[in-house]
FIGURO-22535 format. One line per field, with one value per residue: residue in one letter; x negated, y negated, z of N, C-alpha, C, O in turn. Coordinates in Angstrom, 2 decimals. Example, Ala and Ser with C-alpha at 12.3 -4.5 7.8 and 13.67 -1.06 7.14 Angstrom:
<pts>
residuo <- c(A, S)
n_X <- c(-13.19, -12.85)
n_Y <- c(5.69, 2.25)
n_Z <- c(7.80, 7.08)
ca_X <- c(-12.30, -13.67)
ca_Y <- c(4.50, 1.06)
ca_Z <- c(7.80, 7.14)
c_X <- c(-13.20, -12.90)
c_Y <- c(3.30, -0.03)
c_Z <- c(7.80, 7.87)
o_X <- c(-14.24, -13.41)
o_Y <- c(3.32, -1.14)
o_Z <- c(8.46, 8.04)
</pts>
This chain:
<pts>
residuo <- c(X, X, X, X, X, X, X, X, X, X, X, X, X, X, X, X, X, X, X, X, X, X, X, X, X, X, X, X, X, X, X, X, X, X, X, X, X, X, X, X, X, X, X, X, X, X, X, X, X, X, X, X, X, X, X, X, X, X, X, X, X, X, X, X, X, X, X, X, X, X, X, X, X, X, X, X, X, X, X)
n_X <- c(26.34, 26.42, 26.24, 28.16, 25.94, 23.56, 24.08, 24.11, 21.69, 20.34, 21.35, 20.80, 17.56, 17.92, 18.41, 16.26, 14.04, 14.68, 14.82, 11.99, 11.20, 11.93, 10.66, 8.20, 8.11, 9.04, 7.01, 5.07, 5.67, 6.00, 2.78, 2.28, 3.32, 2.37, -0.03, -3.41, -5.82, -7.14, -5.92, -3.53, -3.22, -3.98, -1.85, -0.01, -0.84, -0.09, 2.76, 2.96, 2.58, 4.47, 6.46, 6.89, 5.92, 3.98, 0.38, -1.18, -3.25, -6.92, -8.68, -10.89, -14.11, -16.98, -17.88, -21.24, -24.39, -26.47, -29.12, -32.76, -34.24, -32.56, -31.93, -33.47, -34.31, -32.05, -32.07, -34.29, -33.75, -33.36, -35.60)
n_Y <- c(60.98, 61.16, 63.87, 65.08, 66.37, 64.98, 61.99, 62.54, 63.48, 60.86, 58.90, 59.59, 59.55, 56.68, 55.73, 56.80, 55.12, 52.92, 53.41, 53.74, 50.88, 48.81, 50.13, 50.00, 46.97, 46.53, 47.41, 45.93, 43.05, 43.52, 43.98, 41.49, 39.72, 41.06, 41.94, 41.67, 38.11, 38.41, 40.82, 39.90, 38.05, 39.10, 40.76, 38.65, 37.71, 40.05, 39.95, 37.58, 38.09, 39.90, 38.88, 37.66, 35.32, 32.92, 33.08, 30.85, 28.42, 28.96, 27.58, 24.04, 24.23, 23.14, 19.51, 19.54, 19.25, 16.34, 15.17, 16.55, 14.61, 12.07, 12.20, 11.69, 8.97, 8.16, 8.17, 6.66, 4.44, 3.48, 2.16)
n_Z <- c(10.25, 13.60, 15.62, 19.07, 20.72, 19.70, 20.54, 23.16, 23.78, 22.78, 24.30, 26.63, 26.25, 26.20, 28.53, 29.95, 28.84, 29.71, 32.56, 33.05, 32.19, 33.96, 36.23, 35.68, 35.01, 38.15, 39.51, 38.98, 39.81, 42.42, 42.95, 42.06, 44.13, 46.39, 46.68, 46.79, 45.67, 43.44, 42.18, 42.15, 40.72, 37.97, 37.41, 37.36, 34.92, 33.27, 33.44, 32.29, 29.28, 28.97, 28.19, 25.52, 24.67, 22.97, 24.19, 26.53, 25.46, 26.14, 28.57, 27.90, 27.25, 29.61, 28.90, 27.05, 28.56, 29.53, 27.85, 29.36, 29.47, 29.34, 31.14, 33.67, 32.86, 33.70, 36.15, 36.96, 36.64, 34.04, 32.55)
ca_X <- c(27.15, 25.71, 26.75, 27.89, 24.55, 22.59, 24.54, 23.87, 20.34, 20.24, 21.41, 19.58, 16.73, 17.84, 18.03, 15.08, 13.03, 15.18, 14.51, 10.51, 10.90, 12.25, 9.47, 6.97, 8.58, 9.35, 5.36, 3.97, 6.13, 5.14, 1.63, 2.27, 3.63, 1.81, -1.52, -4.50, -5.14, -7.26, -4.97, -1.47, -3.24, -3.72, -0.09, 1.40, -1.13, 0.34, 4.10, 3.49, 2.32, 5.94, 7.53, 6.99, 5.66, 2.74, -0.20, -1.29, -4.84, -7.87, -9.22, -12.17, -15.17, -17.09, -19.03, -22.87, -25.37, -27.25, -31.00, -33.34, -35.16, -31.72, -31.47, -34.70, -34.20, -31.28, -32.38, -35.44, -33.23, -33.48, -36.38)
ca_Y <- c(60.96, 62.14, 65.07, 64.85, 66.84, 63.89, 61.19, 62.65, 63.24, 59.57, 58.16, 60.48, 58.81, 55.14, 55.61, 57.19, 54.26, 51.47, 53.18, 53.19, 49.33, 48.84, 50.50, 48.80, 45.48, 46.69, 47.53, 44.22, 41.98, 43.80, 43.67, 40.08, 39.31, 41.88, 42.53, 40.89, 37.68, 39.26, 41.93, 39.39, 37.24, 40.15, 40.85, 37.64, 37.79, 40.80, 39.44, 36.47, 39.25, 40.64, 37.48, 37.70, 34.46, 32.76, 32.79, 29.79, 27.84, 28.61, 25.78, 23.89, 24.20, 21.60, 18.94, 19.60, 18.24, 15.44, 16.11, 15.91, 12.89, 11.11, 12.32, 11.57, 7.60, 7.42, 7.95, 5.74, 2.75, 2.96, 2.08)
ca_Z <- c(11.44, 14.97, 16.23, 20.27, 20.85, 19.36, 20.82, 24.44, 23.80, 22.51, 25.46, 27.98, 26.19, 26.18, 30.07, 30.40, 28.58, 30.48, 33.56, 33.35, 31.42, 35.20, 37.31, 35.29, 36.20, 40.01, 40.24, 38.37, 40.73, 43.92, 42.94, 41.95, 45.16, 47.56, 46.38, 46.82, 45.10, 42.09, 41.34, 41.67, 39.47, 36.62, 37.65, 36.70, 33.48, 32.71, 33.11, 31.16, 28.28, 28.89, 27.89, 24.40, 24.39, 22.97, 24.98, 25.98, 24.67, 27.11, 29.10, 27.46, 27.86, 30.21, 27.82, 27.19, 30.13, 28.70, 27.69, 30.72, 29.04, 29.59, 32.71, 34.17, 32.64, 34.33, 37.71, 36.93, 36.78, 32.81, 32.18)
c_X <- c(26.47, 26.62, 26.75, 26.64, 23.41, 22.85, 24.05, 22.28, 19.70, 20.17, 21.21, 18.14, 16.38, 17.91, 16.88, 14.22, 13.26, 14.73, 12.56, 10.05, 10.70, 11.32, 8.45, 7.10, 8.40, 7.94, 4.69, 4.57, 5.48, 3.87, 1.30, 2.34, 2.37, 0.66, -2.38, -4.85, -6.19, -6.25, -3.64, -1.86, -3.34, -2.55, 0.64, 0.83, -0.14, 2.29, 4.62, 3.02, 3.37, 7.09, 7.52, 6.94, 4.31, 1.85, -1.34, -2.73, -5.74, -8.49, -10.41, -12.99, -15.59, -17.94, -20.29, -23.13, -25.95, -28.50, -31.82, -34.38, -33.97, -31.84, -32.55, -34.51, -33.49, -31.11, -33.63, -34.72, -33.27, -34.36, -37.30)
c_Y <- c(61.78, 62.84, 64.61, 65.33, 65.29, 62.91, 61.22, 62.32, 61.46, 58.73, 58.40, 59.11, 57.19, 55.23, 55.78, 56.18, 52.60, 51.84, 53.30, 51.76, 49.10, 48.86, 50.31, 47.96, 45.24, 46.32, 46.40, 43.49, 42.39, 43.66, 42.23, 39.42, 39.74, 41.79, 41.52, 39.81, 37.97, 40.05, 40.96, 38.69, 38.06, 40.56, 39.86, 37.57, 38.19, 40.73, 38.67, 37.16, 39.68, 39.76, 37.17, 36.28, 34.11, 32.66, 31.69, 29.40, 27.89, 27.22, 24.89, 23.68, 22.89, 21.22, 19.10, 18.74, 17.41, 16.33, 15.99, 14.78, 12.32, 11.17, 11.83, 9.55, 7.06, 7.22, 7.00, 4.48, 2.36, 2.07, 2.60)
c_Z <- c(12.53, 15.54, 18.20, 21.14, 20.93, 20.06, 22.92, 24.81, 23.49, 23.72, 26.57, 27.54, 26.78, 28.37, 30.69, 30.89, 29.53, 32.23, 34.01, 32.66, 33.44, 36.27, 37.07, 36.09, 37.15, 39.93, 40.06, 39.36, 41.83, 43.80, 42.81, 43.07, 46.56, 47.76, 46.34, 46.07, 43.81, 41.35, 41.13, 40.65, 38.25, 36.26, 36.50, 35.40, 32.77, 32.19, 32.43, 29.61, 27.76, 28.12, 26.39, 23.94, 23.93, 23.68, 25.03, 26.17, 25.89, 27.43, 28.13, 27.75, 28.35, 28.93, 28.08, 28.49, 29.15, 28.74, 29.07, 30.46, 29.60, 30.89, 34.20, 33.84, 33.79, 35.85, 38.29, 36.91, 35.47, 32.35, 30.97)
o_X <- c(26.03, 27.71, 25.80, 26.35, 22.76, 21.79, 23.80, 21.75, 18.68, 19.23, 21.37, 17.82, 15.43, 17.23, 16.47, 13.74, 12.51, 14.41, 12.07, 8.86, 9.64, 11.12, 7.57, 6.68, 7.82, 7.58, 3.86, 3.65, 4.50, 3.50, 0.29, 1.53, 1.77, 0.19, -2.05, -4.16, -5.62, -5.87, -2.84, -1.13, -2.65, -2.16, 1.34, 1.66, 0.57, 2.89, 5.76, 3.26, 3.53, 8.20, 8.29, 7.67, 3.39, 2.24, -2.18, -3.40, -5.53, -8.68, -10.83, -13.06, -15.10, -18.50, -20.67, -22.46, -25.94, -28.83, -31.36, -35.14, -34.29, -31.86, -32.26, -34.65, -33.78, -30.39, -33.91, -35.33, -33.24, -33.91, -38.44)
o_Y <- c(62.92, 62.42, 64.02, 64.73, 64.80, 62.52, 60.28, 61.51, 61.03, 58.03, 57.62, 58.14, 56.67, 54.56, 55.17, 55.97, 51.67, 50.97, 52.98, 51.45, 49.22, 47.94, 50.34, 47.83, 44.22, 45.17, 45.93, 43.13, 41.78, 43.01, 41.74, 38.51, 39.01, 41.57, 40.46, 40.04, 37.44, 39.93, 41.13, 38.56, 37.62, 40.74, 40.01, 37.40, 37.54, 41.17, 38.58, 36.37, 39.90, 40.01, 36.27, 35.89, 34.82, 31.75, 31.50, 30.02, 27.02, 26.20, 25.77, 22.84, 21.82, 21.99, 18.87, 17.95, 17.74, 17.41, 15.19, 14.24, 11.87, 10.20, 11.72, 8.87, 6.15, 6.49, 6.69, 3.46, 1.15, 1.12, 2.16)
o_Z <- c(12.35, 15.91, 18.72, 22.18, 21.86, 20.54, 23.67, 25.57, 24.04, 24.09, 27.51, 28.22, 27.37, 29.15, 31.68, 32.00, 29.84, 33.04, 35.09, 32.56, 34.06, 37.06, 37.93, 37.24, 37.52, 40.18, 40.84, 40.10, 42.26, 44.78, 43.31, 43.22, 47.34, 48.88, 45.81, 45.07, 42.86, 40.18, 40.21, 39.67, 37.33, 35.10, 35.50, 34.51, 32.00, 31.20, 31.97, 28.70, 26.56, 27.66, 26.07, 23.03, 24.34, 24.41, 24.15, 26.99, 26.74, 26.78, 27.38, 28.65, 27.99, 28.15, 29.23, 29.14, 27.97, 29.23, 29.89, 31.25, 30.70, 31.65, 35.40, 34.86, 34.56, 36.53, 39.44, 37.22, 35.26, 31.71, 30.83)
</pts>
């Protein structure tokens, strides 16, 4: 059983941590919004991080160049 001591200190805490969840948030949006567009884009990275969602599959890579034998044919008219 918690003592009213504990119970205060408890919920000193839980304010504490809710109010810097908060001023995280505040700062990532304004930077999202405000800031240059390098930094908003690390921003909204960083928000879709927050979301406790999967993150989703990098682009793919472009396909190989052909060889430069092909490439050389094919401006010869294939020959």
């Amino acid at each position: 059983m918690k003592t009213t001591h504990q119970h205060a200190v408890d919920t000193d805490m839980d304010a504490v941590l809710f109010t810097a969840r908060l001023a995280t948030v505040g700062v990532l949006l304004l930077a999202a919004l405000c800031a240059p567009r390098e930094t908003s884009e690390r921003a909204f990275r960083l928000l879709d991080l927050m979301k406790d969602s999967p993150e989703p599959p990098p682009p793919a890579p472009p396909p190989p160049a052909p060889p430069p034998s092909a490439r050389r044919r094919a401006q010869q008219g294939g020959r």
